[in-house]
Structures are given as structure tokens and as C-alpha cells.
GUSE-902760 format. One record per residue (C-alpha): chain; x, y, z. Coordinates in steps of 0.001 Angstrom, whole numbers, plus 500000, padded with zeros to 6 digits. Layout:
% residues N
@chain: A east: X north: Y up: Z $
...
//
This chain:
% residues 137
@chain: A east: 156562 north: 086342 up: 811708 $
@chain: A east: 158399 north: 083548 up: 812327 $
@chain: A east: 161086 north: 084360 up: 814394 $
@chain: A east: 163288 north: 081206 up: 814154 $
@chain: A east: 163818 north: 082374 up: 810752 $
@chain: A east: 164185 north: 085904 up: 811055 $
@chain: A east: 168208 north: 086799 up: 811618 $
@chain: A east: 168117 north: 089957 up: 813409 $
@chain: A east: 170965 north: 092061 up: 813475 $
@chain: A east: 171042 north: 094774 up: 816443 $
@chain: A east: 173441 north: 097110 up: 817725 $
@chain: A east: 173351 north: 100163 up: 820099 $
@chain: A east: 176314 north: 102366 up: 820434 $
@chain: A east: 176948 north: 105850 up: 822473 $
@chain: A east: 178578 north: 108476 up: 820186 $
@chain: A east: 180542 north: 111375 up: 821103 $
@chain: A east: 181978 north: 113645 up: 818571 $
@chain: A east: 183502 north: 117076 up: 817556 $
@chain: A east: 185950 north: 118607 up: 814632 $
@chain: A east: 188692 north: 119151 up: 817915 $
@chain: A east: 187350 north: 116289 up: 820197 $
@chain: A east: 189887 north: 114500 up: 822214 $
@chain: A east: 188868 north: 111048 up: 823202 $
@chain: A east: 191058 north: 110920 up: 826106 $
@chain: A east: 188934 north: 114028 up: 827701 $
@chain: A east: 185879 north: 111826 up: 827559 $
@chain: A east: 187738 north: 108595 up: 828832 $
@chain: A east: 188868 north: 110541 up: 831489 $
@chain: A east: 185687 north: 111589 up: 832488 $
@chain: A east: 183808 north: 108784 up: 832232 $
@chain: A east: 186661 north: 106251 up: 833958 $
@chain: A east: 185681 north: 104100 up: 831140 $
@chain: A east: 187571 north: 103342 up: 827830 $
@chain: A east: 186088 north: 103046 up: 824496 $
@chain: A east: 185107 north: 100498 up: 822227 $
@chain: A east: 186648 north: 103047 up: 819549 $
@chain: A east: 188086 north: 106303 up: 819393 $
@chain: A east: 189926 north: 108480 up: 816563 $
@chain: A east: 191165 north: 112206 up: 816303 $
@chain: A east: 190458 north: 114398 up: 813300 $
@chain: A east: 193442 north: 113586 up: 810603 $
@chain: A east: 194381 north: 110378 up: 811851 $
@chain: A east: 195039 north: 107154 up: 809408 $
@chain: A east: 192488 north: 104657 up: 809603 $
@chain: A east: 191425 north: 101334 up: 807740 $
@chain: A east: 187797 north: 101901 up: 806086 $
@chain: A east: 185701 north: 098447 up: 805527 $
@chain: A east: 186964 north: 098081 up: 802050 $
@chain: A east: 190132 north: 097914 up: 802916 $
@chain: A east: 191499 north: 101174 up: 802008 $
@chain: A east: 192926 north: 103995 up: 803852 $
@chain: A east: 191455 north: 107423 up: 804519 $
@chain: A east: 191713 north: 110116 up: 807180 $
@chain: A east: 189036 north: 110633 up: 809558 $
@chain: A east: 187449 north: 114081 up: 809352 $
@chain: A east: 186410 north: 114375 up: 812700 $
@chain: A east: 187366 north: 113415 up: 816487 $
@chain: A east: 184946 north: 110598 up: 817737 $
@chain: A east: 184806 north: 108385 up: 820725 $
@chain: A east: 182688 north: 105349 up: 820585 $
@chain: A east: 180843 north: 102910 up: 823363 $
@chain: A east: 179481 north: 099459 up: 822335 $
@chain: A east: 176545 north: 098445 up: 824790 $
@chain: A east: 176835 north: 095195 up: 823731 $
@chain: A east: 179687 north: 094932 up: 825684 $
@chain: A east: 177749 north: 094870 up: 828507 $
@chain: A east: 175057 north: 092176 up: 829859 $
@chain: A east: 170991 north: 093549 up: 829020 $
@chain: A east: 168711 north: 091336 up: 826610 $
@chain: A east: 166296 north: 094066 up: 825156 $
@chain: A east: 167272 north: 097198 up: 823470 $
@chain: A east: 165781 north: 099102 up: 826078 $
@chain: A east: 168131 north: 097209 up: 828300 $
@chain: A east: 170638 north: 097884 up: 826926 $
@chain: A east: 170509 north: 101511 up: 826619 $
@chain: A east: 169790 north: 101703 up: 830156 $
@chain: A east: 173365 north: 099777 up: 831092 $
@chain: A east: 174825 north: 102964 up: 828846 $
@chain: A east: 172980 north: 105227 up: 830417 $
@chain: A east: 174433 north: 104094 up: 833937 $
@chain: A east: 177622 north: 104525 up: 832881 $
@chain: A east: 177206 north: 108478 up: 831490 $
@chain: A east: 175761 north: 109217 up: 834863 $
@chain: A east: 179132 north: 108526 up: 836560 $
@chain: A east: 180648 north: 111146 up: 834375 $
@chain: A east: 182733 north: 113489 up: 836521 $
@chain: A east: 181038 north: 116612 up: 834556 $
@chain: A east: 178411 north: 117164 up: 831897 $
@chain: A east: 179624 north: 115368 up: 829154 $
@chain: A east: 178533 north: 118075 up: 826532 $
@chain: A east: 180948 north: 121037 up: 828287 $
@chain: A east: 183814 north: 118945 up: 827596 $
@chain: A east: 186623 north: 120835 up: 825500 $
@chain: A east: 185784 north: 119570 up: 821692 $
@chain: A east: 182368 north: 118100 up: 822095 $
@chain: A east: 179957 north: 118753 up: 819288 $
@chain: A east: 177717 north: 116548 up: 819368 $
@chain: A east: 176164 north: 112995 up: 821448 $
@chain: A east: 173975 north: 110550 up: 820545 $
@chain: A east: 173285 north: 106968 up: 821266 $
@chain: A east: 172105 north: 105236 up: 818043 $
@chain: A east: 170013 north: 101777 up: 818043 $
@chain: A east: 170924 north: 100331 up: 814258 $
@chain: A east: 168305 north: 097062 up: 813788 $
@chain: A east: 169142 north: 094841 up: 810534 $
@chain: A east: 166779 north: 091784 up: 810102 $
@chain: A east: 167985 north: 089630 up: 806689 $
@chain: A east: 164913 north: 087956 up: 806459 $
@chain: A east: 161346 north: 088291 up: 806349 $
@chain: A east: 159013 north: 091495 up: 806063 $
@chain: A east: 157217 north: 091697 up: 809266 $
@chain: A east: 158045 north: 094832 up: 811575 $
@chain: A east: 160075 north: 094801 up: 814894 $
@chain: A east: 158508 north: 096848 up: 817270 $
@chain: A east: 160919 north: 098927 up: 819688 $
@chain: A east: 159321 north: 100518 up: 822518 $
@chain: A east: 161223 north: 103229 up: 825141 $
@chain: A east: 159986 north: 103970 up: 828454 $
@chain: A east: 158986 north: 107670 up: 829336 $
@chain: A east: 161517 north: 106805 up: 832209 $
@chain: A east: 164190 north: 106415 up: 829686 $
@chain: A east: 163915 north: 108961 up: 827261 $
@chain: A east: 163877 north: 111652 up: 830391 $
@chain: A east: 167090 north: 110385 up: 831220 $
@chain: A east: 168755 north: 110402 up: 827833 $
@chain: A east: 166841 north: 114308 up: 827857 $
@chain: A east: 168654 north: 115385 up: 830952 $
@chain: A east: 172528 north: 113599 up: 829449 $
@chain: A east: 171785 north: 115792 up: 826840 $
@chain: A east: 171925 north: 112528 up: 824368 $
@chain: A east: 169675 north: 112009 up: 821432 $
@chain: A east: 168350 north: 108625 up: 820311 $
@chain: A east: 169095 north: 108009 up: 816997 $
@chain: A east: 167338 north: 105013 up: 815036 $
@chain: A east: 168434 north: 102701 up: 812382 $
@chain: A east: 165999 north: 100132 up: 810585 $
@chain: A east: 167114 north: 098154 up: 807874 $
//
């Protein structure tokens, strides 16, 4: 593949999310604010341009807000921050659900991007409770 052709679209994101989940709980206990956040029933914009309600209470964490080249890297600067959560992040009031999903676009060509995770990694993300959720398009 030639790579100085190949746009490649990545982004990794930590996801927290429950029907009753209040984003300021998990702001709170990770002294960190989000890169998004909604309650269940409030008014937001969709893409299009239209208005709908959101069904569910979500918090949201870009880690491309923070420095880290590879994927891997990248997850790892996530994972850094979780650990400095004041409690387990899943027996917060209203949590449901965590997962940090990789989503990798590429616009051109039709080789394969290979993403690797280190044994190290994925033990962490095992003990956070956190699944790793991938996205290939």
C-alpha cells in the first residue's frame, strides 16, 4: 500500500453509559471533564441537522485530545486517566455499560491496517472493567 495516498481516518473514544447515568457522577470521579456528555431526554442536534432526544445518559472521552501517535498509544493515555478514578467506575449510580471503541476509516485503497494490542494492555482494560470495541471501515 501506498501510504501517501491512503487517508486514514482514526478515532478512539472511552464510553460510559446507562438509561439513568449522570455524567457529572463520572466527571466527578474521574477529576476530568468530557469531550461529550448527555442525559436520557435531553434535546440534542443529530448530524443531519435535526433534533431528537437522546435515549440514554452517556459520557464521552476523546483520546485524541491527548498527545500518543499509535492507537495503542493512545488507549494507554485513556487508560491512565481511568486509573485515577476515585472508585470503580462500573459501581457508579447509573452505569450500564463501558467501553473504549477504536473506529479506523481509510478513503482510499484496499490494503489492510493492521492493529496490534499488547497482552499488557488488554489486562488493564480487563481489570477497568472496559471492553475494546473495534470499528473498520
Amino acid at each position: 500500500m501506498n501510504i501517501s495516498k491512503v487517508k486514514i481516518i482514526e478515532d478512539v473514544t472511552f464510553r460510559v453509559w446507562g438509561e439513568e447515568l449522570i455524567p457529572e457522577i463520572i466527571t466527578s470521579a474521574l477529576g476530568i471533564s468530557p469531550t461529550k456528555s448527555q442525559v436520557k431526554g435531553e434535546k440534542i442536534m443529530s448530524k443531519n441537522g435535526r433534533f431528537r432526544y437522546s435515549k440514554i445518559g452517556m459520557w464521552v472521552l476523546k483520546a485524541n485530545e491527548f498527545d500518543g501517535g499509535t492507537i495503542e498509544e493512545k488507549i494507554w493515555n485513556l487508560v491512565k486517566h481511568l486509573k485515577k478514578a476515585n472508585k470503580r467506575l462500573i459501581e457508579c449510580k447509573g452505569v450500564e455499560g463501558m467501553v473504549i471503541n477504536i473506529f479506523v476509516g481509510v478513503e482510499e485503497g484496499e490494503d489492510s491496517i493492521e492493529c496490534q494490542f499488547s497482552p499488557m494492555l488488554l489486562g488493564e482494560l480487563g481489570t477497568l472493567d472496559i471492553e475494546l470495541s473495534l470499528t473498520v471501515l
